[in-house]
C-alpha positions in Angstrom: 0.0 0.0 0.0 1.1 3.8 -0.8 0.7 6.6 0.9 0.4 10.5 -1.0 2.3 12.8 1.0 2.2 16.3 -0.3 5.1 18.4 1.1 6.0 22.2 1.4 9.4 23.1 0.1 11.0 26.7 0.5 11.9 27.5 -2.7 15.5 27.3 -2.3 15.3 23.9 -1.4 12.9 22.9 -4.0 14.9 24.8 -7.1 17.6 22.8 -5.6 15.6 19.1 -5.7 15.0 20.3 -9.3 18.3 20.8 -10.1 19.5 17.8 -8.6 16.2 15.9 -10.2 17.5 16.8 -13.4 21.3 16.1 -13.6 20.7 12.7 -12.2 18.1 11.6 -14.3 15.8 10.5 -11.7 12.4 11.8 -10.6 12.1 14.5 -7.8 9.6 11.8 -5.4 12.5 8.7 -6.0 15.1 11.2 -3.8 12.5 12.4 -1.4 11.8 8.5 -0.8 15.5 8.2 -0.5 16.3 10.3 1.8 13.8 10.5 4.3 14.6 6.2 4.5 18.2 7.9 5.0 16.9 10.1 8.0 14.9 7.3 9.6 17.6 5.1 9.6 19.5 7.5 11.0 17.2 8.3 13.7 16.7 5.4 14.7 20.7 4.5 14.9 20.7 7.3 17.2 18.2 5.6 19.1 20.5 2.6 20.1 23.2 4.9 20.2 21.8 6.7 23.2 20.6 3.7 24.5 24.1 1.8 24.3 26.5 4.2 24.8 26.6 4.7 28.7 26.7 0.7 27.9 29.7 0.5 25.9 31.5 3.2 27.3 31.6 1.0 30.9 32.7 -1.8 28.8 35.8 0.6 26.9 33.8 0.6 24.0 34.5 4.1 22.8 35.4 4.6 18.8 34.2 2.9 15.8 37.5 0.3 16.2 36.6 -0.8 19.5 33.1 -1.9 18.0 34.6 -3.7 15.4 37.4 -5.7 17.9 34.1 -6.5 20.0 32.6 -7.9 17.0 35.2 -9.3 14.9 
């Protein structure tokens, strides 16, 4: 199922999502779709990433390396 969302752009941004529309070839609604997933996923990893990080910072889990030792 699809939902219509109709959405107010100031006009720089929307001359902008033009622009962009048309040197990429793709339609303006394909890159809204894309990057509001982007921000929701991104919201959401800083979700866990307030929920973990008091967590992982007891553990010595502090940069982007430790994770990956933890997890390797």
């Amino acid at each position: 199922m699809r939902t219509v969302l109709s959405v107010s752009l100031p006009e720089k941004i929307s001359d902008e999502l033009d622009r962009v529309a048309r040197s990429s070839g793709r339609n303006k609604s394909d890159i809204v779709k894309e990057c509001l997933s982007m921000f929701l996923w991104e919201m959401k990893l800083k979700t866990v990433q307030k929920k973990l990080g008091p967590k992982a910072k007891r553990l010595g889990i502090v940069s982007e390396e430790d994770v990956f030792k933890a997890v390797s």
